[in-house]
C-alpha positions in Angstrom: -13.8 3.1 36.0 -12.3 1.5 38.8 -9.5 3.8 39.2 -11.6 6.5 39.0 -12.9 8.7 42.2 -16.5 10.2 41.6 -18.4 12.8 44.1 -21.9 12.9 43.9 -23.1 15.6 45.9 -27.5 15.5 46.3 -29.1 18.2 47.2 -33.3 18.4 46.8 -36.3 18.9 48.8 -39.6 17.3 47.7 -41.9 19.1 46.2 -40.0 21.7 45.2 -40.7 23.8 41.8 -38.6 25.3 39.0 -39.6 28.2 40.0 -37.9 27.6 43.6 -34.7 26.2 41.6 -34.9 29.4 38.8 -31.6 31.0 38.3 -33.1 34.6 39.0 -35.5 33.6 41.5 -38.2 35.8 42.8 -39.8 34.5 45.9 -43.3 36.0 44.7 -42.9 33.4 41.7 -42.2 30.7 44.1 -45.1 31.8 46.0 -47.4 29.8 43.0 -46.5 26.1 43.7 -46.6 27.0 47.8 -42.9 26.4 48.7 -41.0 29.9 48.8 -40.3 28.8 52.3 -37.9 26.7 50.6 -35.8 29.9 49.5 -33.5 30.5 46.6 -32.4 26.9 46.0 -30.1 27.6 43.2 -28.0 29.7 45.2 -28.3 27.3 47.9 -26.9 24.7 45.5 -23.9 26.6 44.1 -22.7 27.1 47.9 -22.8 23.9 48.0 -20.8 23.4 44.8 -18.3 26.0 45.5 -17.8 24.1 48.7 -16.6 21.0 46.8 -14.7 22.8 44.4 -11.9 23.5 46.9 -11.6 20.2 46.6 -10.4 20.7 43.2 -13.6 18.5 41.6 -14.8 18.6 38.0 -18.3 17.3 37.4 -18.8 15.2 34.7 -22.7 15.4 34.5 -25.6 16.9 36.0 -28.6 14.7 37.2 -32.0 15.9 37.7 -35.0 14.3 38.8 -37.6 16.7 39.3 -41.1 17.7 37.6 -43.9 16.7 39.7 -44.6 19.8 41.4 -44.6 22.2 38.0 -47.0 19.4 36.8 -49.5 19.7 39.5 -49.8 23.3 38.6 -51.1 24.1 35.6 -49.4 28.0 36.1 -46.1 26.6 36.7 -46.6 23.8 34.1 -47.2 26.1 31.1 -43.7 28.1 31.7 -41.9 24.7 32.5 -40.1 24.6 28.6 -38.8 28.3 29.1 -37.7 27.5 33.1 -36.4 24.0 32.4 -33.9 25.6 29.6 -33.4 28.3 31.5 -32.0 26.3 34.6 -30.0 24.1 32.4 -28.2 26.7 30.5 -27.7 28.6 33.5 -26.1 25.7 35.4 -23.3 25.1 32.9 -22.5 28.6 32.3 -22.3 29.0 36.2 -20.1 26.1 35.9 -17.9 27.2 33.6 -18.8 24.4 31.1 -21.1 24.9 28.2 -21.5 20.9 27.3 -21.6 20.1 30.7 -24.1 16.3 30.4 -27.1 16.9 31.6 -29.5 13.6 32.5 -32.9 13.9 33.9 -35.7 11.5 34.5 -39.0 11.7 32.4 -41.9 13.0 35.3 -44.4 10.5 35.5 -47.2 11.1 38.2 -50.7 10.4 38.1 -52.5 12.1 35.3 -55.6 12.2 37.6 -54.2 14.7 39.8 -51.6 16.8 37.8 -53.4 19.3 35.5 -49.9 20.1 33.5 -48.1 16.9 33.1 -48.5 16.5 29.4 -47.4 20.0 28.6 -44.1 19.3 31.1 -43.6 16.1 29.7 -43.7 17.8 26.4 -41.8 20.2 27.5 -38.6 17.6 29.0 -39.2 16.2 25.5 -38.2 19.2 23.3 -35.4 20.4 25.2 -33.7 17.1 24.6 -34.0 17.5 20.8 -33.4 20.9 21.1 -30.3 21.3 23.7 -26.7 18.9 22.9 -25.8 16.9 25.3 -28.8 16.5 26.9 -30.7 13.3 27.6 -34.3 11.5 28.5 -33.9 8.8 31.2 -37.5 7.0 31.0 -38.9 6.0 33.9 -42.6 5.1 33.3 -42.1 1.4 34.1 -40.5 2.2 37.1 -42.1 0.5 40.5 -43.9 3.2 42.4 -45.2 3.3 46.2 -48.9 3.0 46.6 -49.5 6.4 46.1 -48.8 6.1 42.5 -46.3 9.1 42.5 -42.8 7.9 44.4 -40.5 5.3 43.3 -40.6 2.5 45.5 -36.8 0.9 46.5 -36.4 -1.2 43.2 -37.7 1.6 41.2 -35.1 4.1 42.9 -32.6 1.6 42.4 -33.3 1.1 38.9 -33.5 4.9 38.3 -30.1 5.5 39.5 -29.0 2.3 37.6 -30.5 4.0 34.5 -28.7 7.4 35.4 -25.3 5.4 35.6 -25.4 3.6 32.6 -26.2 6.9 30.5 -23.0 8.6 32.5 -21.1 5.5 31.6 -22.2 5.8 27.9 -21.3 9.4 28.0 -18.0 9.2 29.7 -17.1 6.5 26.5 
């Protein structure tokens, strides 16, 4: 799409939970994974949206790389299916478009430390079948930083690769 402009406007904070991006958000929920300091992020997010919208923008999909944290905890982890469809739903009705894409990236941290990572995996699993226009980017064989949990350089580049090519697909 060479003749095409595209905005991609990023917005996360590491380590943050569902239950920091919920669409009703209660700080004494956030207060399970640790990070209520971080504060009602959807809200934060649609301020950030609304900003770009005077710009007149359409988006074309939403990408979402985020688990980890909900993993770690098995309390957070065992609501991750209702939160995760939740947010999703929520984020194209606030948009304004009910088959808005939505991409994300299969978590894959170390099973070692994170108590609820099959049940969100499981979780990320079912609301693909379950939800249209939604879609699995896989990223276990993605290069990681020594601690086994980040995406080194290549694996960052390959994940936004693999986020293209699906928005490419898509836009087809």
């Amino acid at each position: 799409y060479p003749d095409q402009h595209f905005t991609l406007l990023k917005y996360s904070i590491g380590g943050a939970s569902l239950l920091d991006w919920a669409p009703n958000y209660s700080k004494e929920k956030a207060v399970i994974t640790g990070n209520a300091k971080f504060g009602n992020m959807y809200a934060t997010l649609f301020q950030k949206i609304k900003n770009l919208e005077k710009k007149e923008m359409q988006p074309t999909a939403f990408l979402w790389m985020q688990g980890e944290r909900d993993a770690r905890i098995p309390e957070a982890g065992k609501d991750y299916y209702e939160n995760f469809k939740s947010f999703i739903l929520a984020i194209r009705k606030d948009l304004g478009q009910p088959n808005l894409p939505f991409i994300f990236g299969m978590v894959n941290p170390p099973k070692e430390k994170y108590a609820a990572l099959e049940t969100v995996r499981n979780a990320q699993r079912q609301i693909a079948e379950e939800l249209s226009n939604v879609y699995i980017i896989e990223t276990d064989d993605l290069e990681k930083l020594k601690d086994n949990l980040h995406y080194n350089t290549t694996g960052q580049l390959e994940l936004g690769k693999r986020f293209g090519e699906k928005i490419i697909q898509i836009l087809r």
